[in-house]
C-alpha angles and dihedrals in degrees: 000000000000138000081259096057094100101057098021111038133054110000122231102292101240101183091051097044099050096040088059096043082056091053105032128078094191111080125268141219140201113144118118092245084050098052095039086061086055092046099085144039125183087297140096084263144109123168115173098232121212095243147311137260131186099202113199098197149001083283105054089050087049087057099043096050089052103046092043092052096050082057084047087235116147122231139226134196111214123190113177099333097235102123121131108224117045096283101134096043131081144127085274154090111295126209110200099198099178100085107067096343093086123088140113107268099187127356120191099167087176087061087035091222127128137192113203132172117253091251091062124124107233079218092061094044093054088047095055093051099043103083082069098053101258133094128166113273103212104090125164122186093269100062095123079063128009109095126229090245093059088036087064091032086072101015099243119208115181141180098321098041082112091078107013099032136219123309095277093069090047099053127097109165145010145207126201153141122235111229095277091052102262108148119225141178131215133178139131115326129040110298116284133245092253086065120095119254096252090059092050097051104043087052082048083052102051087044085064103048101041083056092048089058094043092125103049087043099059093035096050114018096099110253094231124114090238103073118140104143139126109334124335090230079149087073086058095058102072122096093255120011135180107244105200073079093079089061091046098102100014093120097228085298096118107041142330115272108226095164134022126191120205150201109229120202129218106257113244112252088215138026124177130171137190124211113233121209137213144178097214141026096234088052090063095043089056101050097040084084095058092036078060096062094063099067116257126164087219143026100186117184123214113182128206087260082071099044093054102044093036091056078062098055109085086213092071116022084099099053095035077059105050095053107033112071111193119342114316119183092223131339132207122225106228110193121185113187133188152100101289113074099192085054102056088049090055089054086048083056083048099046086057097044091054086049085053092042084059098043114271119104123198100002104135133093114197120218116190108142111099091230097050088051100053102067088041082057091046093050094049083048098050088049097110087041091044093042088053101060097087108136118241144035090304111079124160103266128213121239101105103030102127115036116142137209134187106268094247088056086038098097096039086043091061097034089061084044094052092047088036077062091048095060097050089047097244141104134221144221127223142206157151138007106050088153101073101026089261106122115163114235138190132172114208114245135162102243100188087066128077079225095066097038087056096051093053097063097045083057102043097045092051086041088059089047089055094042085057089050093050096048091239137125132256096209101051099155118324095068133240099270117151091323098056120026105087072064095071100079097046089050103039105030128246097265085064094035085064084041087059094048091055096057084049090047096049102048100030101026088169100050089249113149121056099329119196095048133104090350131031101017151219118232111263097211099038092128082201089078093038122100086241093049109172112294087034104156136135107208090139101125100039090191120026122208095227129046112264093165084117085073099028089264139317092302090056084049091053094045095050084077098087091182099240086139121237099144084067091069113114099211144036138032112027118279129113119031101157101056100046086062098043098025081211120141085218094073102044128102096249090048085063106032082058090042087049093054096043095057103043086044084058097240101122090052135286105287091036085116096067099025132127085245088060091050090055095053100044092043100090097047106107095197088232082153080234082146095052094072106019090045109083099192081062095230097169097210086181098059086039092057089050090051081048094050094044080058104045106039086051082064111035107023136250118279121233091249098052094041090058094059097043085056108037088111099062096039091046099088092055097037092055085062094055086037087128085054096038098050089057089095093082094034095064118044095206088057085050091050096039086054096055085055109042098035101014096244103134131240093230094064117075109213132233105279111233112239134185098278143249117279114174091206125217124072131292120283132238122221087232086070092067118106102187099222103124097262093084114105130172101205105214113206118213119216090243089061109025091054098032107017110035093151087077086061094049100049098046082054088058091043100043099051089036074065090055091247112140114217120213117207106228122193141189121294080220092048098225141117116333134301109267128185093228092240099131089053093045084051096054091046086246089132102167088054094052087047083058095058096040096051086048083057105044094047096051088043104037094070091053087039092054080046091056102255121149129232119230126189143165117206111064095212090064111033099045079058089085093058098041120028105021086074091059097047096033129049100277093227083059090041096049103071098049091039086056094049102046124098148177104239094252097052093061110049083036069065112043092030082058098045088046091243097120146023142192129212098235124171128218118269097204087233106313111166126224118196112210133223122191127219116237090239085045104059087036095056086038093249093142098081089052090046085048093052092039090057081042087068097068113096110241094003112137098206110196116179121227109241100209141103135250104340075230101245100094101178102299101351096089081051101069128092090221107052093030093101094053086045094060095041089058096053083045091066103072117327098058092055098046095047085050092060092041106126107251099248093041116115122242118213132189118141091203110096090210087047080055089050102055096041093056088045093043114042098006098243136118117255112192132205120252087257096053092058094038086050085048088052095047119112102226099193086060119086125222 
């Protein structure tokens, strides 16, 4: 199918949508923006599905799967969508099941089993039984967001597989509904009498024939732990299997999962790992064996690809820091795990004693403290991410990444892959499960090229051919999909390919259920299924409003999304806000990222850039640059709404609301002068609800109440005046804080020279009103406007800058501007000083109290506690450790952060009356409840106005800016 499929090929079936809306209760979808979201998963490929469902219960699927096959449409279960190799897509029907179709259906945790239901996060699951002391060991990279259901759809395996296995081991039971509806059970034993006799029968059937092919199984099924491919016949050898293992892998090809039952694990009291280095790849490869031999749960490869990149992603410089020491070439991750702490520490001693065997001596860093662990973790989990951030046309693409080999074949395995790359002229990346001979690899090709496609199958037929030699498996986790499955029969044989198809046959006679994968494939190098099918190009728009040359222009930012998912996790870190209130693709990172790319690629029409579609999608994203930082492939969905509003409002207007926001700046000086006049809004009920109406700010939100403004006093400074000696700041007001909270300003005044800086007032070259960073018109896509402000502010700055003067700022959103988005609306040589010299308050004196060039005369707070909020902009440009130390620094001050999200305001969002509710839900997450249990005379503490905002709205209390409590905690007698 080509790019043009969604505007140009099969038209919205009608018959088949709106006989489904009529039976469903679950919502359905078949509008082309819709269905592009559903095209891809983290693979090559993009298939144009028929529609979407999101099926709340048996019924619904049952439903779903008759009415579909009467319109002779096939159908798909999708869990998280985060598959490598073309699973979830298809010309079909898709059933999203991780909406409603998530929940835990039965828990004994005496008898450490679970039921969940298909749509379920492995990370949620493992939250809930923990608090019993069990999780589910089989974890892959993608726990915060692939599903149970998918997991057993490919049989996943992860880090820990060493020791727990892969799903198979760890299944019971299973649920499911053959492709007509009918619903069946299998689990150990032989089916039961309560089973229907079609369900009997056909069991009776593969039993057969999985003991008619006894031979060729246990002479050619590769005798690796990582096996996934084709279909698992050998769980049907022994004397009694248990059969719900024949549909572990099947890729949703035999029948729909609608129940798995699970074996849970006791959670280990203790891990501890030590990082291994080494000065070359093939070193590594050649000691995981005997690293095996001392027991770890886990052997986790991370390549110089990662190190490099990784040094480049503001999320883990810090971690890659604290556990490489010099310059190794690659490192593996060696976690022990269990209940005896001194004894994982001796394995840690004897971990160190075999590197040194081997000949490398110290070359270990332990790691044994929880919260060390934890980002190391986060980092070997982010590989792939991290991996895929290249920059270009060329990205390390996914088709044998997880072949696996026996460990004594593991080093001569890589070394002919490596040359195998060579030949080919490319290079590849490498990551992941030593341990068990599974290590993920991807050359680097240009898929949007013949070239490159051509390239991919040379490789991956002479790969297959290596993996054979080596006695390995092609398949080793991630499944066969659209990528691997022409791979079955040379690895397996024909006698077992037909094998294969017998099982499909039996259980799916119509070809159903996700056809093209396993048997009877599709081709893996048919660029018409590939996400840069032929004619792939993005020239709409032709001119962008902001600079994108960093990526090779808007279309290379787009692309650098490559849809694994992590912007679908529920918890932690900050991305995305919007979906974990709504759980719609539509409103993720990666929805819009793929949105983004189908409409300036021309394949959702030509004006689907700047359609009302587009808008929806990109309404709910609060532009908190959560992305920007959790996102390892770095897609800044905040810079890429403010390309799309640029667009759209050039079309379409600017609406009254949104122009009074744009241009507050330049209005505040006048408004604080009618303030009386301007704060009647919240005073007189009628005005609130005539506003709503009239401009869409709703009456349940109070609004920021107009004050005298700020005025720093004093006159304006030369740069003459500037020593240069490090004490010199130019305090830069905002307009939040300079028109409704002066008091911020006023107290960073009285901080900042209690510290023995000297602030220089700076005004406009143009002596007008004051400088402004230009947000509110970058918010509202008004970019030359923005240019504008930004140009007033970097040619009164710049002269004091070139003296050596800092910048210090307060509200995040404004100040981090200078350091984000004035490089991409200003020449970026003109952009860089400034942007190197500006600071938030507290990560300039983190950063002189910690030098020793500066002090503050703090008194002790006899154990207050502060509990701490971070700004979106904050967490995304790493400013909460700064704003934590700074806190620190107050004698007798207990400083707890906040774990939570966007406080849900962002600037105007948490205004409207129609994205008010989102915006309290969002607080609702996290922030709201903690501020709630926070003791009375505890001190809140969020340096974002619109942070401030929420909290006061929300849980009725105060939440001060980090120079206020530093200004409570001064000692005013003292000098500075």
């Amino acid at each position: 199918m080509t790019q043009a499929a969604l505007g140009k090929s099969h038209a919205r079936n009608l018959g088949l949508e709106r006989r489904l809306e009529k039976a469903l209760e679950g919502e359905v979808r078949f509008d082309a923006f819709t269905r592009g979201r559903y095209a891809t998963d983290a693979s090559i490929y993009q298939i144009i599905p028929q529609g979407v469902v999101f099926p709340k219960s048996e019924a619904d699927i049952a439903a779903a799967l008759t009415i579909a096959a009467e319109h002779g449409v096939p159908v798909i279960a999708r869990g998280g969508g985060t598959s490598q190799n073309g699973q979830p897509i298809g010309d079909a029907l898709i059933l999203d099941m991780t909406r409603h179709f998530n929940a835990i259906r039965a828990y004994d945790p005496a008898a450490r089993t679970v039921s969940v239901a298909p749509g379920m996060v492995l990370e949620a699951l493992n939250a809930h039984v923990k608090k019993d002391g069990l999780f589910f060991p089989v974890e892959p990279s993608t726990a915060s967001r692939c599903t149970l259901g998918g997991m057993a759809g490919n049989n996943s395996s992860g880090a820990r597989s060493l020791r727990y296995g892969k799903m198979v081991d760890n299944v019971l039971a299973m649920k499911a509904m053959f492709h007509d509806g009918e619903a069946f059970a299998l689990g150990e034993g032989p089916v039961g009498d309560n089973a229907s006799a079609r369900a009997r029968d056909l069991m009776t059937r593969m039993l057969a024939l999985a003991d008619g092919h006894r031979a060729e199984i246990e002479a050619i099924f590769p005798k690796v732990q990582r096996r996934v491919g084709g279909y698992n016949l050998d769980e049907l050898l022994p004397l009694r299997p248990n059969l719900s293992h024949l549909l572990v892998g099947s890729e949703g090809t035999l029948a729909i999962t609608t129940e798995a039952t699970l074996k849970l694990s006791t959670l280990p009291q203790h891990r501890v790992m030590g990082v291994c280095h080494f000065p070359s790849f093939r070193a590594a490869m050649e000691t995981t064996q005997h690293i095996v031999a001392l027991g770890p749960v886990a052997v986790e490869l991370v390549d110089n690809n990662v190190l490099v990149l990784g040094a480049d992603i503001p999320l883990f410089v810090r971690t890659l820091a604290d556990i490489t020491r010099g310059t190794p070439n690659c490192l593996l991750l060696v976690e022990f795990a269990g209940d005896d702490l001194d004894a994982l520490r001796r394995d840690l001693k004897r971990l160190d004693q075999c590197m040194a065997d081997h000949g490398f001596a110290d070359a270990v860093v332990e790691v044994v403290e929880p919260a060390r662990q934890k980002p190391v973790w986060e980092v070997r989990e982010a590989c792939l991410n991290i991996m895929m951030s290249m920059k270009g046309d060329g990205k390390p693409v996914s088709f044998i990444e997880d072949c696996a080999v026996p460990l004594e074949h593991l080093a001569d395995y890589t070394d002919a892959v490596t040359a195998l790359f060579e030949r080919h002229g490319t290079r590849g990346t490498w990551y992941a499960h030593a341990s068990v001979g599974c290590l993920h690899v991807r050359p680097i090709l240009n898929m949007k090229d013949e070239a490159g496609v051509r390239a991919m199958r040379g490789i991956a037929e002479e790969a297959c051919e290596l993996v054979r030699r080596f006695k390995g498996s092609f398949s080793g986790e991630h499944g066969d999909g659209i990528s691997r499955s022409e791979f079955v029969e040379p690895m397996f044989g024909g006698k077992l390919t037909r094998a294969f198809e017998q099982v499909k046959d039996g259980f799916d006679p119509e070809n159903r259920l996700n056809p093209g994968k396993i048997v009877r494939p599709l081709a893996m190098d048919d660029r018409s299924l590939m996400r840069f099918a032929p004619g792939y190009a993005t020239p709409v728009p032709a001119e962008t409003a902001l600079d994108w040359s960093d990526w090779g222009g808007l279309g290379g930012a787009v692309e650098m999304c490559n849809n694994n998912g992590t912007c679908r996790k529920m918890s932690g870190g900050t991305m995305c806000p919007s979906y974990r209130v709504t759980s719609d693709e539509t409103h993720v990172t990666r929805g819009r990222a793929n949105t983004l790319r189908l409409a300036i690629s021309g394949q959702l029409g030509p004006d689907a850039l700047t359609s009302e579609d587009m808008k929806e999608t990109l309404d709910l994203c609060v532009s908190c640059k959560g992305c920007k930082r959790d996102c390892p492939t770095g897609v800044d969905m905040a810079r890429m709404k403010i390309e799309f509003l640029s667009h759209y409002h050039a079309k379409h207007g600017l609406p009254l609301k949104e122009r009074l926001i744009a241009y507050l700046p330049r209005y505040a000086p006048w408004a604080a002068r009618l303030s009386a006049l301007m704060n009647l809004r919240d005073r007189i009920p009628l005005l609130a609800k005539l506003s709503e109406r009239w401009l869409g700010f709703s009456a349940r939100r109070s609004l920021p109440v107009w004050r005298k403004p700020w005025q720093q006093g004093g006159k304006a400074a030369t740069v003459a005046e500037v020593k240069g000696d490090g004490r010199d700041l130019v305090l830069f007001g905002d307009s939040f804080n300079r028109y409704f909270e002066r008091e911020n300003l006023e107290a960073a005044q009285r901080v900042l020279a209690a510290g023995g800086y000297r602030l220089h007032k700076v005004e406009p070259q143009d002596g007008g009103r004051p400088l402004c960073c230009g947000r509110t018109f970058l918010a509202a896509g008004l970019v030359d406007e923005a240019r504008k402000e930004a140009r007033r502010t970097l040619d009164a700055l710049s002269p004091f800058v070139a003296k050596g003067a800092r910048i210090v700022g307060l509200e995040p959103s404004c100040l981090l501007t200078f350091r984000d988005e004035f490089s991409a609306i200003l020449p970026k040589a003109e952009v860089a000083p400034v942007a190197s010299a500006a600071f938030l308050i507290e990560e300039l004196l983190a950063a002189d109290l910690k030098a020793g060039k500066t002090s503050l005369p703090l008194r002790d707070q006899g154990g207050r506690v502060a509990h701490l909020h971070g700004h979106c902009h904050q967490k995304a440009f790493a400013a909460m450790g700064p704003v934590e130390a700074t806190l620190r620094a107050v004698p007798g001050l207990e400083v707890k952060p906040i774990e939570s999200s966007c406080c849900g305001m962002s600037g105007a969002f948490g205004y409207g009356a129609k994205t008010i509710d989102v915006s309290i839900a969002m607080a609702e997450l996290s922030l709201l409840p903690a501020v709630r249990t926070a003791g009375a005379g505890d001190l809140i503490v969020a340096d974002g106005t619109s942070c401030r905002h929420q909290i006061y709205d929300g849980a009725a209390r105060e939440a001060l800016h980090v120079a206020r409590v530093l200004d409570m905690a001064l000692d005013h007698r003292a000098g500075p």
